[in-house]
C-alpha positions in Angstrom: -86.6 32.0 10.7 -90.2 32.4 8.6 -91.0 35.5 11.0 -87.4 37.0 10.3 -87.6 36.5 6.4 -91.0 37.8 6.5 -89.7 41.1 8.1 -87.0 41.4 6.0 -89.4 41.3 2.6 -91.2 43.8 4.0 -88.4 45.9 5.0 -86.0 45.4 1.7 -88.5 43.7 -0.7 -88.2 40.5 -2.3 -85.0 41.0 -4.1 -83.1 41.0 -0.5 -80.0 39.2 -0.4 -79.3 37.2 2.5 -75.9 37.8 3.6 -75.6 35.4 6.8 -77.8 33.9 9.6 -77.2 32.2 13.0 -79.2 30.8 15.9 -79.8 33.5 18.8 -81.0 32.6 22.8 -84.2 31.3 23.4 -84.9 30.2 19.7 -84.6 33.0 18.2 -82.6 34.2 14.9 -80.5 37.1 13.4 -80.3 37.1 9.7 -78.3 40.1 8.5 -79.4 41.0 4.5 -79.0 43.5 2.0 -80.3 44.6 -1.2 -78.3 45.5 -4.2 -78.4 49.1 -5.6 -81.3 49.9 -8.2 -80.5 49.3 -11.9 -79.2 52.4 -13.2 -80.3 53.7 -16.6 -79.0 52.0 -20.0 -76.4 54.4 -20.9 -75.1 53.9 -17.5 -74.9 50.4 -18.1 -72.8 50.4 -21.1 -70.4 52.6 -19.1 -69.8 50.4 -16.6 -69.4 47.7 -19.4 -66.6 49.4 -20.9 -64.7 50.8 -18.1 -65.4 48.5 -15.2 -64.6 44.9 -17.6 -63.6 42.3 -15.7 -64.9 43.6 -12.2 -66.8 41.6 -9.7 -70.3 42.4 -8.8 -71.8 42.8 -5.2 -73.2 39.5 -5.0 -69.6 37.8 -5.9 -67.8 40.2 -4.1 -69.8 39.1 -0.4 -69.7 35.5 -1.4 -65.9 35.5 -1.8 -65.2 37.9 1.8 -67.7 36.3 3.0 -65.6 32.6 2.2 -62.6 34.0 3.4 -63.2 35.4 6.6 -65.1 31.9 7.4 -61.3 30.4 6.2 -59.8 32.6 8.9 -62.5 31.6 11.6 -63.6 34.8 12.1 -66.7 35.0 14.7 -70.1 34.6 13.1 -70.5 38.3 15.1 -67.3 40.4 13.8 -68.0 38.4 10.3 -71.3 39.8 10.0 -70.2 43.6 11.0 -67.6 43.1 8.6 -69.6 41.9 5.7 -72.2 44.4 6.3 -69.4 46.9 5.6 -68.0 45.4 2.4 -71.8 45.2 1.0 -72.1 49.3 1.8 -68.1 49.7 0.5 -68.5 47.4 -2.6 -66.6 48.6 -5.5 -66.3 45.8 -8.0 -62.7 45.0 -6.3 -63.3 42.5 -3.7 -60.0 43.6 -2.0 -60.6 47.1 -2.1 -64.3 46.2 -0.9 -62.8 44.0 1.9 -60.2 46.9 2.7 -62.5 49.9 3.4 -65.0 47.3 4.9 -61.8 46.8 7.6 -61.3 50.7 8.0 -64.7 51.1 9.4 -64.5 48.4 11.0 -61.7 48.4 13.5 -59.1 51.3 14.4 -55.8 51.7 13.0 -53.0 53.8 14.3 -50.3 55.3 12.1 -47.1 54.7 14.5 -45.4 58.3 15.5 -42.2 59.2 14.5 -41.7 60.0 17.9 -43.9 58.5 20.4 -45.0 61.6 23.0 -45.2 58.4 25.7 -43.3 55.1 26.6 -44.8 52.1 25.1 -45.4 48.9 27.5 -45.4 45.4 25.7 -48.1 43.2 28.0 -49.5 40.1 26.9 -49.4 36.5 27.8 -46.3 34.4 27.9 -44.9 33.6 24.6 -46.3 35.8 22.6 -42.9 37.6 21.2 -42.8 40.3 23.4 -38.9 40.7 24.0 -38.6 39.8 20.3 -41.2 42.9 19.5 -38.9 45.1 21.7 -35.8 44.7 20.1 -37.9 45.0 16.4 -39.1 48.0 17.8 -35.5 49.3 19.0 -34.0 48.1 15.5 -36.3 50.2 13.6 -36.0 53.3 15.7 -31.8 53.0 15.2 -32.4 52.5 11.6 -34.5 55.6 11.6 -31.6 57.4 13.1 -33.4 58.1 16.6 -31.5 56.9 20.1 -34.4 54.6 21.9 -34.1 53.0 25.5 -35.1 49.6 26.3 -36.1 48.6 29.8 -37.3 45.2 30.8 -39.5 43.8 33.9 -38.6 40.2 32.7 -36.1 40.0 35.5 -37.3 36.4 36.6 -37.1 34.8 33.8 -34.6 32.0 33.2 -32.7 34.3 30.3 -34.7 37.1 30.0 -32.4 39.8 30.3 -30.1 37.5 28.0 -32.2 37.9 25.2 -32.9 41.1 25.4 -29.2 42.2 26.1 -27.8 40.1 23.2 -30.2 42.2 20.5 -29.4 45.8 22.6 -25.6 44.6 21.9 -25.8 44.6 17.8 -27.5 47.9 18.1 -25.1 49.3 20.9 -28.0 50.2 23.6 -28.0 49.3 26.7 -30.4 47.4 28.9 -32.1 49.4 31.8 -33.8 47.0 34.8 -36.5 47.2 37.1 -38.4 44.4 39.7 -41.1 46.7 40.5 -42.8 49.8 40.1 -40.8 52.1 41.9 -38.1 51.2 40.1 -39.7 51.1 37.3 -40.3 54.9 37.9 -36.8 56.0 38.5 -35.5 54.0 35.0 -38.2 55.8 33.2 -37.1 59.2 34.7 -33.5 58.6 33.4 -34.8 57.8 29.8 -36.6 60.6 29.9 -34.6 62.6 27.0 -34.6 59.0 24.7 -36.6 59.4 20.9 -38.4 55.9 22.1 -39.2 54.0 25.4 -40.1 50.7 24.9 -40.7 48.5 27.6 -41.0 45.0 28.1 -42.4 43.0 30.4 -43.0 39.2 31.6 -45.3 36.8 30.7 -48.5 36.9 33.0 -51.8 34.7 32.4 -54.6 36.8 32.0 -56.9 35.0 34.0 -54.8 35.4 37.4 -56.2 38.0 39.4 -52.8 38.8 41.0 -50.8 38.8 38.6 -53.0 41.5 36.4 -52.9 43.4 39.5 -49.1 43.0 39.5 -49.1 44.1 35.9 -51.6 47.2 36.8 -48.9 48.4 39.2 -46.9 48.7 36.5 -48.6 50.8 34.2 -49.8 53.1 36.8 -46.1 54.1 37.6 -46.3 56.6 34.8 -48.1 57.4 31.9 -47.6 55.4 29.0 -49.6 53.4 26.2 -49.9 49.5 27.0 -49.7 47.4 24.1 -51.3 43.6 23.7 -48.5 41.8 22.1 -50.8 38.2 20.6 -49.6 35.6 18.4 -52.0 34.8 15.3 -53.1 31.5 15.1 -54.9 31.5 18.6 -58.6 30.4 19.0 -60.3 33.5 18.6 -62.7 33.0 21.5 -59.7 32.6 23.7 -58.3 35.5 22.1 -61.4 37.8 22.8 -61.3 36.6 26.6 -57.4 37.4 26.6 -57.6 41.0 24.7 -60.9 41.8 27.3 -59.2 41.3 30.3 -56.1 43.6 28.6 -58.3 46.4 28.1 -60.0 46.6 31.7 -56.7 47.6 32.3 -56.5 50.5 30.0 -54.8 48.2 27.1 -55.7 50.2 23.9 -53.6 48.8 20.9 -53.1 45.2 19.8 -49.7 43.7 18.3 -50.5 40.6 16.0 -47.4 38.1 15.9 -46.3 35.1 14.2 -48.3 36.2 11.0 -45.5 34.5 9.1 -47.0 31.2 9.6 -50.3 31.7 10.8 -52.7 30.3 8.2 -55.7 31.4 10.1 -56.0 35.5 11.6 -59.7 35.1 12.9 -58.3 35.0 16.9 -56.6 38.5 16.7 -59.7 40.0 14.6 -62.0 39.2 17.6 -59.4 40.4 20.3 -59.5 43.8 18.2 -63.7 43.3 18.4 -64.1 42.3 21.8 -61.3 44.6 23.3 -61.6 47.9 21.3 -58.3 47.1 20.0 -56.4 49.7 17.4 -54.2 48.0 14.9 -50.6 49.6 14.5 -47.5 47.1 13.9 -47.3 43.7 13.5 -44.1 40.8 13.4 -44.3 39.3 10.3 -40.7 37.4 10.3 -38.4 36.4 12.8 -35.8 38.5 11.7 -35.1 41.6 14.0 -33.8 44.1 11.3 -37.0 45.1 9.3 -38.9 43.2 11.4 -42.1 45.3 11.5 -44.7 45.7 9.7 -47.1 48.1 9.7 -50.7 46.6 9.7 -52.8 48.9 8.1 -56.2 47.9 6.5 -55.2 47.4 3.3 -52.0 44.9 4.6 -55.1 43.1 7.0 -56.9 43.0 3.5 -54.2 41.3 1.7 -53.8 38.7 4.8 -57.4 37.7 4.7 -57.8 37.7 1.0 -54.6 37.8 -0.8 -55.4 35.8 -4.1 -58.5 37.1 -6.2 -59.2 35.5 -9.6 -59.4 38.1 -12.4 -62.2 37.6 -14.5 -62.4 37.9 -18.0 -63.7 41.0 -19.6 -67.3 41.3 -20.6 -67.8 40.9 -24.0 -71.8 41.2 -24.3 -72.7 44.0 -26.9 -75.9 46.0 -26.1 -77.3 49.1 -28.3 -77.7 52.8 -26.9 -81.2 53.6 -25.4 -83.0 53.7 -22.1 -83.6 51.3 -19.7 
């Protein structure tokens, strides 16, 4: 630690702000530090006084993304890439800091219209994958498109059930397949639908056989795989979860259960450790408006949704040069 703050003195001086630290292999360190833009010239200063009152300065605003991305349990590794950011993005809004520190930090899709390909809902069992396709049929109805809904989830004690009961409200019907040649012919017949969405059963990540099962699957025809994860999940066990995903070709992640999880840090380090783009999200149990779209400034609001205002500056300085 006295070698690494050595370093960084000479590399960023001796007004360096340390910005976070942990213990690496073999006794070594990484600290990750910053230094605060250079005083800018006394006029400038009384500008900022009288049109930025009120705002939060870099120093505060790290401290408080920094306090609640360690509420969420975010990884001491995505933290640090995150906080890094938000020092670079700093604007005197620590949401707005915390939001464009998100944007370069992860990937987020806008959600077509009209998706060019099916989508495939994967993802451990009990994650709210049937529930995410008939949120996904719902919205497309509401939008006025036609989807089709097809379903793997043949073996599960009411699987179909489920599914069929939404389909029902929204007057669709239920295509079935057991494996991937059949898979392949109820694909074909959707063919002319404005969505595919297709869901699939529970399979533990960790099993070789049944990933290879679910890669049988996916390579039946062309179509994006989506990770549908609960929030709330150790984010460790996440990252393992959302690796194993991708080695399939899994390229977009579906948070659920934000409605009640109090902590967000597991699905921020499946989108790390899997290359994960954020699109949608389930956000209430309720099927009709079910959705919502996770954008970075939504993940901002998750993470940090209540900032203190502060009170305006009321020092009074006269006109010169610094």
């Amino acid at each position: 630690m006295t070698e690494a703050m050595r370093q960084i003195k000479d590399a960023l001086g001796e007004d360096a702000i340390i910005v976070s630290s942990r213990d690496g292999p073999g006794g070594s360190v990484r600290v990750t530090a910053a230094v605060e833009q250079q005083n800018p010239s006394f006029d400038e200063v009384l500008e900022a006084e009288d049109h930025g009152a009120g705002q939060y300065s870099g120093e505060e605003i790290i401290e408080l993304v920094t306090d609640a991305l360690l509420k969420h349990r975010v990884p001491g590794m995505v933290s640090e890439k995150i906080v890094a950011a938000a020092i670079i993005q700093a604007t005197g809004d620590p949401q707005e800091a915390l939001q464009r520190a998100l944007e370069k930090t992860f990937t987020f899709m806008q959600p077509a219209k009209r998706p060019a390909r099916p989508i495939m809902l994967v993802g451990p069992p009990g994650a709210g994958k049937t529930l995410m396709a008939a949120k996904l049929a719902a919205k497309a109805v509401m939008d006025g498109h036609r989807p089709a809904v097809i379903t793997t989830d043949i073996q599960r004690a009411g699987g179909i059930e489920q599914l069929s009961a939404f389909l029902n409200i929204l007057n669709l019907p239920l295509g079935q397949a057991q494996d991937p040649k059949s898979l392949k012919l109820a694909l074909a017949e959707a063919k002319g639908a404005s969505h595919v969405i297709v869901d699939t059963g529970g399979l533990n990540p960790f099993d070789p056989q049944e990933m290879k099962t679910l890669a049988r699957l996916m390579a039946s025809a062309e179509m994006d795989a989506a990770l549908v994860l609960p929030a709330g999940v150790d984010a460790e066990e996440s990252a393992e979860i959302a690796l194993t995903f991708e080695i399939l070709g899994v390229r977009r992640l579906i948070p659920t259960r934000l409605d009640f999880a109090r902590r967000i840090g597991g699905i921020l380090s499946a989108a790390d450790r899997g290359g994960l783009a954020f699109a949608e999200a389930s956000h209430t149990p309720q099927v009709a408006n079910g959705i919502l779209a996770l954008d970075a400034a939504a993940l901002s609001n998750i993470i940090l949704p209540h900032v203190p205002k502060k009170e305006k500056a009321r020092t009074k300085t006269k006109k010169g040069r610094a």
